[in-house]
Every structure is written in C-alpha cells, then in structure tokens.
N, C-alpha and C positions, 0 to 999 in steps of 0.2 A: 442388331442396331435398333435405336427405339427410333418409334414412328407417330406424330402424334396423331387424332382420332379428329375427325367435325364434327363435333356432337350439339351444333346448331341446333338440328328436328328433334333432337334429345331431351334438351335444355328446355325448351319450351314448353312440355311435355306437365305444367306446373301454371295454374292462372292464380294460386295463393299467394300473396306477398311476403305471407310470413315465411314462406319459403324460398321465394328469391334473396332473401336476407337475410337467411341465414347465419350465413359467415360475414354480416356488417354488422359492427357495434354500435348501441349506445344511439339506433334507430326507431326503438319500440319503446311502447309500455304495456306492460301488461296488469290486469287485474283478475283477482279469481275472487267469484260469490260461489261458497258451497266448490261442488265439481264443476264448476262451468268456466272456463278462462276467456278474458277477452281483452284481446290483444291489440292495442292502436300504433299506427305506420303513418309516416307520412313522407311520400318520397319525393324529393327534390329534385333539380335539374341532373344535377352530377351522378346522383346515385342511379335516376333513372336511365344514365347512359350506360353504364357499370351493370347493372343488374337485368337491361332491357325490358324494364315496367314500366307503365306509361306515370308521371308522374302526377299526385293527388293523393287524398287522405284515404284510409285504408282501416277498417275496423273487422275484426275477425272474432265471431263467435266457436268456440272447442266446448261441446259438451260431449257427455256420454251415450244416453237415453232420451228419446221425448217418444217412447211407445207407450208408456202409462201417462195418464192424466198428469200425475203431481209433473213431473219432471217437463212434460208438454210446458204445461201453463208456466215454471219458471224459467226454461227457454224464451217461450212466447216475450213474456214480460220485460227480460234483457233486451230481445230482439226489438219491441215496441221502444224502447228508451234509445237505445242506440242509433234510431232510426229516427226520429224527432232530433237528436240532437244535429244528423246531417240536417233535415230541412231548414233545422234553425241557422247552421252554417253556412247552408245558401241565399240565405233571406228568403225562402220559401212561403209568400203569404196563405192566410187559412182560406183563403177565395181565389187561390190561384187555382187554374187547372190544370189536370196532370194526366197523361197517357201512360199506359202500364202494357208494356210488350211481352209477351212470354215467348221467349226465343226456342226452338228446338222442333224436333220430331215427336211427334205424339204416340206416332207408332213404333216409337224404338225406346221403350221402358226407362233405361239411363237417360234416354235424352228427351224427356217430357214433360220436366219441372216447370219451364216455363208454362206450357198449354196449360198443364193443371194446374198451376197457380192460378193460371186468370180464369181459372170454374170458380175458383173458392171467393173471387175480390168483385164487391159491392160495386156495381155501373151504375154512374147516376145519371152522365152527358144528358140521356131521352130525355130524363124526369128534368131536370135546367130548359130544354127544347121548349117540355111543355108548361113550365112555370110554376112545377109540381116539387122543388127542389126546397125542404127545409132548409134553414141557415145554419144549423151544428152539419149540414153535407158538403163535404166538397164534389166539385165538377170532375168525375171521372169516366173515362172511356180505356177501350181496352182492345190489343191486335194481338192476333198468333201469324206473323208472318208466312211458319212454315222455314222450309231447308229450301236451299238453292236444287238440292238433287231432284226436290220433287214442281219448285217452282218456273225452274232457271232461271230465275232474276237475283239480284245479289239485294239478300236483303240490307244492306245497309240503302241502297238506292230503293226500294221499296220504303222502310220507313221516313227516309227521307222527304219523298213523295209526300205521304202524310200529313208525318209534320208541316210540311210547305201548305198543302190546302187546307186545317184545322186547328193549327197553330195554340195546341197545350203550351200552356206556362212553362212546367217543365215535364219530363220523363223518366220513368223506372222500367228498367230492363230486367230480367229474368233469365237469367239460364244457369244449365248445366254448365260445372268445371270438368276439372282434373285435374289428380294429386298426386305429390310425388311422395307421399305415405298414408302406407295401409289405414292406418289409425287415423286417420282425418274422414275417411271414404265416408260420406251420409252422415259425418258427426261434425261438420264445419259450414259457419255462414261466413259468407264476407259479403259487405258492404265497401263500394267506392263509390266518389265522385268522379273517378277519372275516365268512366266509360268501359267497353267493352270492345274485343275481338270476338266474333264469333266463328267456335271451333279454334282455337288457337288453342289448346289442352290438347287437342288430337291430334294436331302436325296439319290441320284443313284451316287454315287463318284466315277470314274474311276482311272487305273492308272493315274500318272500326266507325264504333258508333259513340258520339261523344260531341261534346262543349263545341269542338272544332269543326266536328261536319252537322251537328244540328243547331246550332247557336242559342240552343237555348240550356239550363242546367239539365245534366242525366247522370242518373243513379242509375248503378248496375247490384243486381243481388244474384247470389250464384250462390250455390252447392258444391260440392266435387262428388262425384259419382262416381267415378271410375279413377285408376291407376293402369299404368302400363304394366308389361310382363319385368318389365329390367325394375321397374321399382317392388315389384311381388319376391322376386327372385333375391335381389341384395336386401331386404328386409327379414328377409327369411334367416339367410344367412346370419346376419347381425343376432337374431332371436338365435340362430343355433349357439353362437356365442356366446350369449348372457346365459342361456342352458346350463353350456358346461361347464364354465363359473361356479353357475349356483349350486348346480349338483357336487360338486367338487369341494365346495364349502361349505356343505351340507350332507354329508354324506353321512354321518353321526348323528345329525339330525333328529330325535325320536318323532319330534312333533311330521315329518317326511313321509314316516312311515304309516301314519296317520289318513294323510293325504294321498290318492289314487297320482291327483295330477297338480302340483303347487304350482301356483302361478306366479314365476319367476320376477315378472314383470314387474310387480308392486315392490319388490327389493331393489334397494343400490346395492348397484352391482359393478365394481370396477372391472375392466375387462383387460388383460393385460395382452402383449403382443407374442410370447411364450405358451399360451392357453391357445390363442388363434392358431399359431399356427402348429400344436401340435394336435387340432382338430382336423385342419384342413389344408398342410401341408404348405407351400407355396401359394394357395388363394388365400391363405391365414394372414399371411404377411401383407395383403395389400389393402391400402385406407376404404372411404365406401368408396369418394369419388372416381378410383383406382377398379374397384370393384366394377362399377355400374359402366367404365367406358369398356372390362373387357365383356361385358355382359351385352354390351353394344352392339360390339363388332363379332358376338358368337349369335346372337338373337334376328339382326337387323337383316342381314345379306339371304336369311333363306324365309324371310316373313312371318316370323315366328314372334315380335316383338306385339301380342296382342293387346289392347284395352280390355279390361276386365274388371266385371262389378260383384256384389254379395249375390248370392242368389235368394236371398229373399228382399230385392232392392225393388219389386214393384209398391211391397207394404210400406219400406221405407221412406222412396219416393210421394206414395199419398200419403204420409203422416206429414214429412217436410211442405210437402205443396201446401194442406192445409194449412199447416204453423205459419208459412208465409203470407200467405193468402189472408188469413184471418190477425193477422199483425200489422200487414198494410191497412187493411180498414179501422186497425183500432189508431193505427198512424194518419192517416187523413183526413178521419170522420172524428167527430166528437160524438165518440159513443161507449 
C-alpha cells in the first residue's frame, strides 16, 4: 500500500531560488558571459506560497573557478555589477549608511563566510566619528553576531537591538547556504532583497532577518557550502546514469581509448528509462524526486542524513570570503 513521506525538513534543505523553481516556468532569466551564468528571479505572492520562499528579487551567480586570478577578478567584476544594480533598486543613496553582518560560526570552516567576509570589508563608521571620512567613502560598520549555540540569544533579536540603537540606512547580511546540488557547492552567489533565515539550509531555521523585522532595506549574500547526504547520494546515481549511456554509446569510440577517464558530463546525453533500469534494477525505474524521498526515509530514521562539504573548502571559503569582501567595497566605496 503506498504511503506518502513529510518531507517538510527535507525540502528546505535548499536556501537557492533557482532551485525551489525549478519545476516553475517562464520565472527566470538567465544570462551567460564566458562560463559564468547568471540567473535573475523574482518571486511573487503566489509563487512564494507554492514554493515556500520568502518573496523578492533574486540574482544568482554559477561559475566554475575564481582560484586563479583571471577567473577571480571576472567573477569579482559580475558580482560588483550585480550588486550596484540592487542598491540602485532600492534607491540606496551614495551617503547612505550601511551595516554589514557576517552571519555564522567562525569556528566551523563551512560556516565562517560570514566572519571572514567582514576581515576582508573596509570600516569607515570611526573615520565619519572623527570627521576623518573622505567623500568617494561611504559610512560603514560591521557585526559577527556569532551562533545562538555559542551566544544563546537569537540572533535576529541581537541584530535587531543594533539596528534599533545606530540606525544604518540600510543592511547586508552574509552567510553560509545549502544546496541541493553537488555542482553549485562554493561555485554559487546569490543576492536577494528579501532577507534571510538563518540556518534554514540545515533544518536549524531561525527567526528571519529582513524589511519586516528591521524596517529598513536588507540585502542577504550567501554561498552554499554544504549539501545533505540524500542530495550526494541521488546525484551520484543520476552521474552513474549518464555513465552508462555514454559508455554504451561509445564503446567504439577510439578517441575513449585515448582517454584514461572521459568526462561524460560535457556530452548530451539522453538517458532513457530501459538503461536506468537495467543498471539498477527497480531504483532505475524511479524519477529523482521518487529517488530522494526513498533516500529519505532509508537515511533519516538512523541519523545518517549528514551535511557535507569539499574537503578542501577551508581554501575555498577564503578565496569566496575575499571576492566578497573585496567586491562590497568596490560596491560602496568609489574606489
């Protein structure tokens, strides 16, 4: 007898837009410069009830690389543009002042984007104090909250506080996500106006921080750093699929033979339902979302459903931290 699955804690599991909209058409645009795509949302009342995002415009940077220079600085350069165009969408003036949060744990590698952001981003508040403030500077100051685990206070009612006594024009938040693919993991920025949950990608949803509880404009910038084990697992799957596709249509192949390990991935590859399942039998036959709820309910119930990142995600992390870091100041400052 079938049974359906709640896969509520699941579902959430994802702070990328581009992926709660997946399967909605005819809600995006996307643009590609070179390798890099960047994909603009904007999600409505309706859709935000459908898809459980909070509703607001949505820009999403996909690239491949920013560990060498070149591919850094034309990252950097989309992210600076992208990011001017919100301020301009808020009517953000250039003598406004702005607070810059870096949300997360410092001491937990995945979750320190924020903190190390705000190493890398230019403080000027003091220098305005003491009337020491060029005019190409804007007014900025900067908070690392910290985790509820280590503070016990909920940081949305901490920065709140803040706000309330120092009263920035507006705010940019910072943190770590989570993705529900491999392939986004340290290779994805998003930008929204619509605020933040914090910990809301790990199934820990705090209050949210935004327009509504700070009344003033807030920008959230996020990475995804980590995936769950149910998205490692049906992704993998999916990859053994396109495999045996490719090898199968390529078996004659000379140029194959050539190659130790061809990398299936840059061919179309159609995958048929006759291939799936005689790779895998009865799991062959079921779609991903079919895949990922029995992956659910075999992963969930003995605590096996881990978050998990690259293991060399401390280097990755301070390449991103700095690209942020050093992109908000070329966004704020005239410099």
């Amino acid at each position: 007898m079938k049974h359906s699955v709640d896969l509520e804690k699941y579902q959430i599991r994802t702070d990328l837009a581009i992926e709660s909209i997946k399967n909605i058409d005819d809600i995006s645009e996307e643009i590609i410069e070179d390798d890099i795509k960047i994909t603009k949302v904007i999600i409505d009342e309706k859709i935000s009830k459908e898809i459980n995002k909070k509703k607001g415009n949505y820009v999403t940077i996909e690239f491949l690389d920013i560990t060498d220079s070149y591919n850094y600085e034309k990252v950097k350069n989309i992210f600076v543009r992208e990011f001017k165009k919100f301020l301009n969408l808020l009517n953000i003036k250039k003598d406004d002042s702005c607070l810059i949060i870096g949300l997360g744990n410092s001491k937990s590698t995945p979750d320190s984007l924020g903190p190390l952001v705000i190493n890398n981003v230019l403080v000027t508040n003091h220098l305005f104090e003491l009337d020491e403030l060029d005019k190409d500077y804007r007014r900025v100051s900067v908070f690392c909250p910290g985790v509820m685990g280590q503070t016990g206070l909920e940081t949305s009612d901490i920065i709140t506080t803040i706000v309330g006594k120092f009263k920035p024009d507006f705010v940019i938040i910072i943190d770590a996500l989570a993705s529900q693919s491999i392939d986004r993991v340290n290779k994805t920025i998003q930008m929204t106006d619509s605020g933040i949950h914090p910990g809301s990608g790990v199934g820990n949803s705090r209050k949210e921080i935004s327009f509504e509880t700070l009344h003033i404009p807030c920008l959230a910038i996020g990475i995804p750093t980590v995936v769950d084990a149910i998205t490692i697992v049906s992704d993998t799957i999916n990859y053994m699929h396109k495999h045996y596709t490719y090898s199968k249509l390529n078996i004659n192949n000379p140029l194959n033979k050539l190659i130790a390990y061809p990398n299936y991935l840059n061919e179309k590859i159609t995958l048929n339902k006759k291939d799936k399942e005689t790779l895998l039998g009865i799991v062959g036959t079921l779609d991903d979302s079919e895949i990922k709820q029995l992956l659910f309910e075999v992963l969930t119930p003995i605590g096996y459903n881990m978050m998990v990142t690259p293991k060399e995600v401390d280097f990755l992390v301070e390449k991103l931290s700095l690209l942020i870091g050093n992109g908000l100041n070329e966004s704020l400052h005239n410099i």
